[in-house]
N, C-alpha and C positions, 0 to 999 in steps of 0.2 A: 315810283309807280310807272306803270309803261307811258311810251307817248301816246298819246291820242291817235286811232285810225284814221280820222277825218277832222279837217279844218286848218288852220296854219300852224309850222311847225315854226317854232322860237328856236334861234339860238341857246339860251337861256334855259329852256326846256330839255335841248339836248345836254348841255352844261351840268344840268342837277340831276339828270340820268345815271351818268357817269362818276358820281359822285364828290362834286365838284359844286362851287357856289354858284350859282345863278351868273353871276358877275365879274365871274373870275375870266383872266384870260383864256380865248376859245379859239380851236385852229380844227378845221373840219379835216386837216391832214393828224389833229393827234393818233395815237395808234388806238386808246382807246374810245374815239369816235369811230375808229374805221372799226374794231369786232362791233362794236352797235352797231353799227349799219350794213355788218357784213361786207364791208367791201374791203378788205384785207389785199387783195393783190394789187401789184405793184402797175403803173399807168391806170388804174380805175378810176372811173368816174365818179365824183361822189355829187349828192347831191341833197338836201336836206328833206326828202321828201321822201328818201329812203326808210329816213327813221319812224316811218308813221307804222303804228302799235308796237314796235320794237322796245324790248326790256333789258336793263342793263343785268339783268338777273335773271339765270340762264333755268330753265324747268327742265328737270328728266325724269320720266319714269323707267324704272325696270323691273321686271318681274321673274319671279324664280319658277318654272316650273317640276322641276328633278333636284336629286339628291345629290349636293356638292358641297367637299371639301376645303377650309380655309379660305372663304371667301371675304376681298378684300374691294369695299364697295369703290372705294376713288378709283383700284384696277379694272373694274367693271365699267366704269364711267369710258376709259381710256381717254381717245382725242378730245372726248368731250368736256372734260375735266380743263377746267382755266383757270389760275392761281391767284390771274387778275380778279375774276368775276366771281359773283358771290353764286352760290347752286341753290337750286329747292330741287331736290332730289326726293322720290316717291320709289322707296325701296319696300316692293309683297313679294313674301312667300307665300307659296298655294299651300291650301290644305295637304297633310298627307306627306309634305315634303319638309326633308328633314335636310338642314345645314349644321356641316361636324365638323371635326378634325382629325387629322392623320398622327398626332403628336401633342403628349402635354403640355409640351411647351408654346405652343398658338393658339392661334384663336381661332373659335371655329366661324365666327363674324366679324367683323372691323369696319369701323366708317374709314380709316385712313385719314391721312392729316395735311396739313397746308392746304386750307382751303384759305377761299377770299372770305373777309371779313363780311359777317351778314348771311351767310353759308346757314344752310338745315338742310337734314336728313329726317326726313318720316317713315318707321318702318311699320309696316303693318304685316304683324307674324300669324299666318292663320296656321302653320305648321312645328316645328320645333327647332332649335337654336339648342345644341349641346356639345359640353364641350367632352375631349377623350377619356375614358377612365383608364386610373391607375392601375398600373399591373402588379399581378398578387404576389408577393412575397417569397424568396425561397423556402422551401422544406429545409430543417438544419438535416445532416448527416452524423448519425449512431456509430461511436464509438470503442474500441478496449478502453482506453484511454479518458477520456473526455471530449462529449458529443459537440463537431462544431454548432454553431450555433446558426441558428435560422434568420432569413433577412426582412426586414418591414416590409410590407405594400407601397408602394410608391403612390405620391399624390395625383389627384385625377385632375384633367386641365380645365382651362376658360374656356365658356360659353360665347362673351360679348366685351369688347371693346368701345367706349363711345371715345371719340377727339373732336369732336367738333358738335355744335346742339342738336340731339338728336329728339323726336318726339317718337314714341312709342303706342301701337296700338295692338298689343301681345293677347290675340285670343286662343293662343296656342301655347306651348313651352319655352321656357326659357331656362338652361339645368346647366350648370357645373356637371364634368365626368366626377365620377364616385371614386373613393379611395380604393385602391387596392388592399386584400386581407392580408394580414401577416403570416407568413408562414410556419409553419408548425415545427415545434424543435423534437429534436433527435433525443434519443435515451439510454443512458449507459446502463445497464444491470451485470450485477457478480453472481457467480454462482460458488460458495466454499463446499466441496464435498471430503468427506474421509470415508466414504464410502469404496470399498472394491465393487469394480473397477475403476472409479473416477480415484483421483489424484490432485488434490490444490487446484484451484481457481479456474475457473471455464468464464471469460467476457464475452457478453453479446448487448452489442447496439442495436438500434434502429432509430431507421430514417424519419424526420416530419413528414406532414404532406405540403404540397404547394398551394399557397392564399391564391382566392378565387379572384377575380378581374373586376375591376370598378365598372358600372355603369356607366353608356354615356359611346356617342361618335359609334365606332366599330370593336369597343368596349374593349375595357384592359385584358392583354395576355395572361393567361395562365402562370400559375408561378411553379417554380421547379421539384421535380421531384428530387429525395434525395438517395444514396443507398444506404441498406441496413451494413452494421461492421462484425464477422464475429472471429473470434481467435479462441479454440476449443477444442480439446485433443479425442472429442466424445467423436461417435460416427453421426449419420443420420442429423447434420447441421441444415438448417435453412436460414434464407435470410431474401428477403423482399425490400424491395427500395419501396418508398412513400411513391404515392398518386401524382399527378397533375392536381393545381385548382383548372377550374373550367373560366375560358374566359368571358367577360361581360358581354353584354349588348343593348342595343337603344333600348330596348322595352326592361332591364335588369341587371341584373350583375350576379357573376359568378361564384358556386359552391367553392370553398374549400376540399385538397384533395386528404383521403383519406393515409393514415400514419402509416411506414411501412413496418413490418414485424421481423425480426430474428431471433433464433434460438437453438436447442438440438431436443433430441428425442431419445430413447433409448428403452428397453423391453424392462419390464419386471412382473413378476410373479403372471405370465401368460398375458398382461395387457402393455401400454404404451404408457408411458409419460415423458416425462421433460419441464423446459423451461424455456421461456420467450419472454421479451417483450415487446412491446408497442410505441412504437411513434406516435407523439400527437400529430391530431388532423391541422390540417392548415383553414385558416379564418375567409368567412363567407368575405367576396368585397361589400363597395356601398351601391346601391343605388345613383339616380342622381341624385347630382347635390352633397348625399350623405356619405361617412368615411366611414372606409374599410372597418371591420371587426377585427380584435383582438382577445387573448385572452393571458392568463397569469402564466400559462404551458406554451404561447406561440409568441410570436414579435409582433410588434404593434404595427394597426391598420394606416393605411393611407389617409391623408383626408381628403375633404371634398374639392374639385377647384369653384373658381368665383363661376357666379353666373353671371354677372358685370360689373365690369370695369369702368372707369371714370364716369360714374353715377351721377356726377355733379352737371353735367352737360345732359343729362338725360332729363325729359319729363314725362311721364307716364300716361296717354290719353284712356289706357284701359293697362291694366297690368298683369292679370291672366295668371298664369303657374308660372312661377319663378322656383325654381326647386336650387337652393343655395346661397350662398353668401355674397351680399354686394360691397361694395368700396364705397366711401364716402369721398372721395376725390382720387385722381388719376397722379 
């Protein structure tokens, strides 16, 4: 507890500040007497009179007002941050204000670690806490041959990091980015004619579309489109490559794009026909939290990332929307 403002200061008093017995050997030159009493430079005067309401336990508030990336709170802290001294740190986000990330693979919040022993962190989120979503999957590519095959959604990142006790007062979000969709796979089709003028085998592929973007941060990329294949001695051939997926964003996550088509055409009896086919579409992503869409015709969705991490150091004073999966230890 701090010293007292007024009355006499104990040796003994300052000794148990510092974390230290009462009784134990006392030198008003230790180093850490001198940050208690702030007099760190070198020829200072100390004096025990210094330490009156002085706490060996250092308070800081910071407040977020605007939208910022991978924020890392002991970076925040900077000079202020002592490895010796324990922190009561008072970390709000304003309403309205959203902390992300730039990358699945971070965090879009962190307490940071090495702190002094006896250390808390209180976050009070009145805005949102999410992490990047996954980006959506390739389109495969249609074939003569056999169609390559389409790529998964990639997983959607972390929200929250706790390393040191943090208490939480979440009246806002708290979300994992969303999985990216799978992309949509490509499609061989034959065509056998004995028909004059066709002749033996006409191949046409076509392309997936590309899985739509996880929710979450500046939400997952689009995923790729791909091109339709064809090899066909008919005239009047086309061939469309597949869509983009669309990508995500804080408030959702993005469509899958739609399949592309190839084929040919050719006149009979005064009208048109032919033969095409179709690409599948590529898979919507997830929300927060939630993982990419898949289906039996595209590659499988992303999943969701954690909305926190080292859960065990955390305690909940209000818990709000948590949109995702937590950890039971770090």
């Amino acid at each position: 507890m701090p010293i007292p403002s007024t009355g006499t200061i104990y040796m003994g008093s300052l000794n148990v500040e510092v974390g230290n017995n009462r009784t134990s050997p006392f030198s008003m030159n230790a180093l850490k007497v001198r940050k208690l009493l702030e007099k760190t430079g070198d020829f200072t005067t100390i004096r025990a009179s210094d330490g009156r309401g002085k706490s060996w336990v250092l308070s800081k508030s910071i407040v977020i007002t605007t939208n910022q990336n991978n924020v890392n709170i002991k970076s925040v802290l900077g000079s202020a941050f002592d490895s010796d001294r324990p922190l009561d740190v008072t970390f709000t986000i304003n309403s309205g204000v959203v902390i992300s990330s730039t990358s699945t693979a971070s965090y879009a919040l962190q307490t940071g670690s090495s702190y002094a022993s006896g250390s808390k962190i209180t976050v009070f989120n009145n805005g949102s806490i999410v992490g990047r979503g996954g980006d959506g999957g390739k389109g495969g590519t249609g074939s003569w041959d056999a169609p390559i095959s389409s790529t998964s959604g990639k997983n959607g990142g972390p929200a929250f990091l706790a390393m040191v006790t943090a208490l939480i007062n979440n009246t806002g979000t708290i979300g994992g980015g969303g999985g990216g969709g799978g992309g949509g796979n490509g499609v061989l089709s034959v065509y056998n004619s004995k028909v004059t003028p066709f002749k033996g085998y006409s191949f046409y592929g076509a392309g997936g579309g590309g899985g739509g973007g996880g929710g979450g941060s500046a939400g997952g990329t689009s995923g790729d489109s791909s091109f339709s294949y064809v090899v066909t001695t008919e005239t009047n051939v086309f061939k469309n490559s597949g869509e983009n997926g669309n990508g995500g964003s804080i408030t959702g996550s993005g469509d899958g794009g739609f399949g592309g088509n190839a084929g040919f055409t050719y006149s009979v009896c005064g009208g048109q026909t032919g033969y095409s086919s179709q690409g599948w579409p590529g898979q919507k992503g997830g929300s927060l939290g939630a993982s990419g869409s898949s289906s039996t015709l595209t590659n499988i969705g992303g999943e969701a990332g954690y909305a926190l991490v080292g859960s065990s150091f955390v305690t909940f004073l209000n818990q709000g929307t948590i949109l995702g999966k937590t950890d039971q230890s770090l």
